[in-house]
C-alpha positions as a Markdown table, in Angstrom:
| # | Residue | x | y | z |
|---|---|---|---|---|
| 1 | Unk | 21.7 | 24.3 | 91.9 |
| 2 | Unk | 22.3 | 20.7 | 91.4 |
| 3 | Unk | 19.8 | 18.4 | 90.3 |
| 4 | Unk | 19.9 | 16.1 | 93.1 |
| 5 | Unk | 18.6 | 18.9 | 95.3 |
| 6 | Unk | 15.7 | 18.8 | 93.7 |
| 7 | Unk | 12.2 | 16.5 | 95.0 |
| 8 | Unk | 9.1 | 16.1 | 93.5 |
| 9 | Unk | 7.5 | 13.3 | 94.7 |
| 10 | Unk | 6.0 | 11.5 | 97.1 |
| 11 | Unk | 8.0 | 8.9 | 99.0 |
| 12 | Unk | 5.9 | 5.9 | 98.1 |
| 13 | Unk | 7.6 | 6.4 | 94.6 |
| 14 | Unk | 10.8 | 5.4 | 96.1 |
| 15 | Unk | 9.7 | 2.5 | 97.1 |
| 16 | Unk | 8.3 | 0.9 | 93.6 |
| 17 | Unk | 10.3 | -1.4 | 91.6 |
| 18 | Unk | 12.9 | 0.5 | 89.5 |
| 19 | Unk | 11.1 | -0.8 | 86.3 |
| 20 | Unk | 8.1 | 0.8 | 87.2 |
| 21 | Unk | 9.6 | 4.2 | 87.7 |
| 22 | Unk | 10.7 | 4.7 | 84.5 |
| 23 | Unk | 7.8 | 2.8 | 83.4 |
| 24 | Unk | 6.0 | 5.8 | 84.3 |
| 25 | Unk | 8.5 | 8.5 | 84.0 |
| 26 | Unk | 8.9 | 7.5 | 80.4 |
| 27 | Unk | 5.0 | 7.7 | 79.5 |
| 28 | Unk | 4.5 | 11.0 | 81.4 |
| 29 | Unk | 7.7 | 11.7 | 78.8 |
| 30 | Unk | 6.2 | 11.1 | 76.0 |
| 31 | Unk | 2.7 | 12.3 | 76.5 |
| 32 | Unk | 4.3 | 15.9 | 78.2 |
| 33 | Unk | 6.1 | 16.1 | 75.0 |
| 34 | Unk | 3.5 | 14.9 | 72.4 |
| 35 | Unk | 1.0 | 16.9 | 74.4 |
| 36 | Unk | 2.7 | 19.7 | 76.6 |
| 37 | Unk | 1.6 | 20.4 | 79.9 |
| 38 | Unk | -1.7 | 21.9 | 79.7 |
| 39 | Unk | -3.2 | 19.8 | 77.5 |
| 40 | Unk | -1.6 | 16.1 | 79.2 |
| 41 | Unk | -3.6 | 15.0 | 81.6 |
| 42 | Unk | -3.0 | 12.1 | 84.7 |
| 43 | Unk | -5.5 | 10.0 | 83.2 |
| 44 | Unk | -3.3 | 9.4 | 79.9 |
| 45 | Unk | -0.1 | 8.9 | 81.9 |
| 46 | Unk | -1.3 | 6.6 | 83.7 |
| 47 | Unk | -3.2 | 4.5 | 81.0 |
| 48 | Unk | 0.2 | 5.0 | 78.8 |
| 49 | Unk | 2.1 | 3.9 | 82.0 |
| 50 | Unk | -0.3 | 0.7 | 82.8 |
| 51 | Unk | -1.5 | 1.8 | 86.1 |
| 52 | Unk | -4.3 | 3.2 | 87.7 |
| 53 | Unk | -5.2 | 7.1 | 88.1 |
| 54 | Unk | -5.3 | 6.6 | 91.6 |
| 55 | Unk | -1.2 | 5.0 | 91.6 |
| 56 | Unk | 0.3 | 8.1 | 89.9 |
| 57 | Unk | -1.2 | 10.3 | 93.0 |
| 58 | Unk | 0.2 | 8.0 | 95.7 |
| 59 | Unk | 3.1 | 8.6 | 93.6 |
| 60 | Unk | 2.8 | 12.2 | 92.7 |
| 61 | Unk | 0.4 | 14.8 | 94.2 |
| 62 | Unk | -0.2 | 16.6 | 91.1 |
| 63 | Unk | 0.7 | 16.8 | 88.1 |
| 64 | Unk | 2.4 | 20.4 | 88.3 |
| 65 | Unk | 5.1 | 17.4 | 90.5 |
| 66 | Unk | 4.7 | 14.7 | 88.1 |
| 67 | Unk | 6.1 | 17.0 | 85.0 |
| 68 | Unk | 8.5 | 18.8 | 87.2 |
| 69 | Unk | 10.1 | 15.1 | 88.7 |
| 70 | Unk | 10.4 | 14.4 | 84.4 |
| 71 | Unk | 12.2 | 17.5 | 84.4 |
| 72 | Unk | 14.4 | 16.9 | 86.7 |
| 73 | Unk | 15.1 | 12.9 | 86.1 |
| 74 | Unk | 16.6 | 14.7 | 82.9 |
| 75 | Unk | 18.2 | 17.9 | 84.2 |
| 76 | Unk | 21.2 | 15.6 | 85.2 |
| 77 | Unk | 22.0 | 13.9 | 81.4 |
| 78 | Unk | 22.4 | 18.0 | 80.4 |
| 79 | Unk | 24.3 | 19.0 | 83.7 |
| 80 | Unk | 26.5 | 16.0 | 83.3 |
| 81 | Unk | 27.2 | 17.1 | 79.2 |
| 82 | Unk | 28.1 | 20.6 | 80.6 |
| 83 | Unk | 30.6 | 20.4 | 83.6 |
| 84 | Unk | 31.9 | 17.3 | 81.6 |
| 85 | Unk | 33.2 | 20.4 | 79.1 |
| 86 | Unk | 33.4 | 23.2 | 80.9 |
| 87 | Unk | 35.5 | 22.4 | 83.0 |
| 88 | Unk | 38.8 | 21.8 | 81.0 |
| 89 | Unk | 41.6 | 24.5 | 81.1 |
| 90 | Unk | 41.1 | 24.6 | 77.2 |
| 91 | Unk | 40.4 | 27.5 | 75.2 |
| 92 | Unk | 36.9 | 28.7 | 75.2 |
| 93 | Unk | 36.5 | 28.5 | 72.2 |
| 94 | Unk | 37.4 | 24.2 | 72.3 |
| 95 | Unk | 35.1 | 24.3 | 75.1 |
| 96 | Unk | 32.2 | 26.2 | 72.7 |
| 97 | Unk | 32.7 | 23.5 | 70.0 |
| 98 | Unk | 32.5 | 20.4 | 72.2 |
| 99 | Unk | 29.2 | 22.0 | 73.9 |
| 100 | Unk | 28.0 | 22.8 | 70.2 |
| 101 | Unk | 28.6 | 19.0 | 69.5 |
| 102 | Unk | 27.3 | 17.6 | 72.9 |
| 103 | Unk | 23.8 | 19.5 | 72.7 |
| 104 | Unk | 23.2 | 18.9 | 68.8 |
| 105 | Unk | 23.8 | 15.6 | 69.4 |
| 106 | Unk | 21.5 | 15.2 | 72.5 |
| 107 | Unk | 19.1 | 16.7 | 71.0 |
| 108 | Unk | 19.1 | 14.5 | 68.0 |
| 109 | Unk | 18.9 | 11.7 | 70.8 |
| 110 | Unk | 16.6 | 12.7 | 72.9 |
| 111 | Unk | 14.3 | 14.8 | 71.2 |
| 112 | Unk | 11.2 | 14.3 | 73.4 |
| 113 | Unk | 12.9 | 15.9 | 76.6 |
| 114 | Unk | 13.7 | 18.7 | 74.1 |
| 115 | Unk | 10.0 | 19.3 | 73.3 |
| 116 | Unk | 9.4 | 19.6 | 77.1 |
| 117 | Unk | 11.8 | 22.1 | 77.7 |
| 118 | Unk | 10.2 | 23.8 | 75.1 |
| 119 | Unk | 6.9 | 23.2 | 76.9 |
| 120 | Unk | 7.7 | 25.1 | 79.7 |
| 121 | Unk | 8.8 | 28.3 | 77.4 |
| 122 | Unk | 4.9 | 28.2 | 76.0 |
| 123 | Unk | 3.2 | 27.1 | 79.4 |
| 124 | Unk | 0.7 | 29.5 | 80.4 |
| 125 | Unk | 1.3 | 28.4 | 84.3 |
| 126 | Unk | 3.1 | 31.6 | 85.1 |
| 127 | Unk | 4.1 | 30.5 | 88.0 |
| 128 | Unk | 5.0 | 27.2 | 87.7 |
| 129 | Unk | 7.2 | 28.4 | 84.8 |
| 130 | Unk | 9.3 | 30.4 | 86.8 |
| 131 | Unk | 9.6 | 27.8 | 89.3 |
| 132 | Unk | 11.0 | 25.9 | 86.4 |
| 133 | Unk | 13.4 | 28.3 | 84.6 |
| 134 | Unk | 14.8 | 29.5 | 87.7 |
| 135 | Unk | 15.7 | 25.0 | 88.3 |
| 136 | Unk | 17.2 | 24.6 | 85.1 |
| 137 | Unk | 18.3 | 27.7 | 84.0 |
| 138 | Unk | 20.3 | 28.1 | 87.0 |
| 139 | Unk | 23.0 | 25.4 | 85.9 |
| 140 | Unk | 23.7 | 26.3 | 82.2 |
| 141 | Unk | 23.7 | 30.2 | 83.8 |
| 142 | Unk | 26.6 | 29.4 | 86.5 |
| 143 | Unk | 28.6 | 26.7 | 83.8 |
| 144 | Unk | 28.4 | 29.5 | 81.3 |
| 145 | Unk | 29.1 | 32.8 | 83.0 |
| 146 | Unk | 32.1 | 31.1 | 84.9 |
| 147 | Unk | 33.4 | 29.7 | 81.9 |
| 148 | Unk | 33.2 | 33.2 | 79.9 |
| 149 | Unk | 35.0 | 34.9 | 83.7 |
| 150 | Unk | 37.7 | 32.3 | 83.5 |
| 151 | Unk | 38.5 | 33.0 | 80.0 |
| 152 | Unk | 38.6 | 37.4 | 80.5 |
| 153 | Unk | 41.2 | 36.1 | 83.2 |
| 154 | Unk | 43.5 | 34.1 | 80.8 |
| 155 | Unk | 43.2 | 36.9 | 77.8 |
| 156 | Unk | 40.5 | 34.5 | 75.5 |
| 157 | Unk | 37.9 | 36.8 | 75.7 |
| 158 | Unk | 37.9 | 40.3 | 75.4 |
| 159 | Unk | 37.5 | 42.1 | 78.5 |
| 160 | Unk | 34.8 | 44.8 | 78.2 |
| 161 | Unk | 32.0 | 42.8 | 78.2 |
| 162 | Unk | 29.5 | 41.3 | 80.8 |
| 163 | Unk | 29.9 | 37.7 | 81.2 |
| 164 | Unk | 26.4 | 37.3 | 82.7 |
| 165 | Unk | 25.1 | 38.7 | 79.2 |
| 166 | Unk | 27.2 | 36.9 | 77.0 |
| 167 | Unk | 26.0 | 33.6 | 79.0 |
| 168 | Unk | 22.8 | 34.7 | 78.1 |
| 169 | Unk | 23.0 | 35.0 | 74.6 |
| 170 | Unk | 25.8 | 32.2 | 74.1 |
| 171 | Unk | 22.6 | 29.9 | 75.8 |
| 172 | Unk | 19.7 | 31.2 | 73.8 |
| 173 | Unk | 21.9 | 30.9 | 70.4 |
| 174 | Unk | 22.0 | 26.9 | 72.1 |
| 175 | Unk | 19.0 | 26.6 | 72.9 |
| 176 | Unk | 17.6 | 27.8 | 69.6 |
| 177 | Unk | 19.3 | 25.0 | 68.0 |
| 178 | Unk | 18.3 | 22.4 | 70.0 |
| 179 | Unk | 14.7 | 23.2 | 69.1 |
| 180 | Unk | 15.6 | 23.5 | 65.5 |
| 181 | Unk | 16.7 | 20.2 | 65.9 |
| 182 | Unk | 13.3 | 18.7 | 68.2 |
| 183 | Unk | 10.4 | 21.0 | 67.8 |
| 184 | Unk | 8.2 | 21.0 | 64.2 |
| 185 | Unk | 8.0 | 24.5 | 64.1 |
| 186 | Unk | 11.8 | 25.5 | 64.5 |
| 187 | Unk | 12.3 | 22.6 | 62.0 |
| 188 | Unk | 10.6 | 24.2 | 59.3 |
| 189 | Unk | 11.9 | 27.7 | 60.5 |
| 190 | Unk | 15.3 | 26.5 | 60.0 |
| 191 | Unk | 14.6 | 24.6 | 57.1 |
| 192 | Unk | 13.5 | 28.9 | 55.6 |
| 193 | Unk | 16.4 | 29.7 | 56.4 |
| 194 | Unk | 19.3 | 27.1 | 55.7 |
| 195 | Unk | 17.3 | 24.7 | 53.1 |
| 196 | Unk | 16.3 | 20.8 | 53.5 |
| 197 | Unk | 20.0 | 19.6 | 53.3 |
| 198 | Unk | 19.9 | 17.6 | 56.3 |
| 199 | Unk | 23.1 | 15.5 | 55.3 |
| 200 | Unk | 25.4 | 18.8 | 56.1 |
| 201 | Unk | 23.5 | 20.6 | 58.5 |
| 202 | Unk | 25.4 | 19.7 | 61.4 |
| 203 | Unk | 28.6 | 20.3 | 60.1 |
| 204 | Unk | 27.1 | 23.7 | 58.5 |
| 205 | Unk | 25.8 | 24.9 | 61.6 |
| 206 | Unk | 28.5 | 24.4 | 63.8 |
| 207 | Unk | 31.5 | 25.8 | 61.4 |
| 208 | Unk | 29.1 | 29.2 | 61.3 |
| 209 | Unk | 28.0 | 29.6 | 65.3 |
| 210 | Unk | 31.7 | 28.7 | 66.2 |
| 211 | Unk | 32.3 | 31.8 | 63.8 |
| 212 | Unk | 29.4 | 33.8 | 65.1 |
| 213 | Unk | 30.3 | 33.2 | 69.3 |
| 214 | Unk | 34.0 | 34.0 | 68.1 |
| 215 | Unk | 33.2 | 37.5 | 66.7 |
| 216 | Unk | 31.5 | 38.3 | 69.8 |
| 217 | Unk | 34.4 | 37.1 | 72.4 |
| 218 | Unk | 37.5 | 37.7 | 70.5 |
């Protein structure tokens, strides 16, 4: 599904001044992932944001929308990353490394989106939740599964296994890194792990998932 399809908000929030959209799109950021949904509430958004309570639901009708439009605003910066190098007729195995390189370094960037994906994992709003994965799962699960089909077809990858599985592991294994990289606790986890050399981490993890998704495919 492609982010544009996606609308969750009022149109009075069309009509504001560009400025104050990401005015408030970029507190209800950093509260969300300072926070995480349950405990952010409309009132600090809008104080962060400058504006009153009563603006962000002329703009918004909850804030189940509010979190979901942040979600989305930034759904397009990853989709972008991912069809940008996907979509090459290079080996997979390129294409793995360039992802590997795209989503460390995105994550180093833009850590606070990171965190809010990771809200959504923890969210007790069942519902909502799904709502959510099924939004932005749905891209990396298409990119990654026909990239893994197209490669069985050319001889990269081995043919016996199920591309929809392999997407789904070759997406946690990303995923997992990108909250080493954002989220306190998967800092320190990593840190048990691999040590506090921060200097060659990159480089270090890399080298050994490249090795590790190359096992699996070859």
């Amino acid at each position: 599904m492609n982010s544009e399809e996606l609308q969750f908000h009022k149109e009075a929030f069309d009509k504001i001044p560009e400025e104050k959209r990401k005015r408030i799109l970029d507190a209800a950021t950093t509260e969300f992932a300072q926070y995480g949904f349950e405990n952010t509430s409309i009132q600090q958004i809008a104080k962060k944001a400058e504006i009153s309570v009563g603006s962000v639901y002329k703009y918004f009708e909850n804030k189940e929308e509010l979190f979901a439009m942040v979600v989305k605003e930034n759904l397009a910066l990853l989709e972008e990353l991912l069809l940008h190098h996907s979509s090459s007729d290079e080996d997979i195995m390129v294409k793995a490394e360039s992802v590997l390189k795209e989503l460390l370094r995105f994550s180093r960037k833009h850590p606070q989106l990171i965190k809010i994906y990771n809200s959504i994992t923890t969210g007790s709003n069942v519902e909502f939740s799904r709502m959510l994965a099924e939004r932005v799962e749905s891209i990396s699960a298409k990119i990654y599964t026909d990239v893994i089909k197209k490669a069985q077809l050319s001889g990269d990858v081995r043919s016996d296994i199920d591309p929809r599985v392999f997407a789904f592991l070759l997406d946690n294994i990303f995923t997992m890194l990108q909250f080493s990289f954002s989220c306190d606790y998967y800092k320190e986890r990593l840190k048990v792990y691999i040590g506090e050399d921060e200097e060659n981490q990159d480089e270090l993890l890399i080298k050994q998932t490249l090795k590790f998704i190359k096992a699996a495919f070859k």
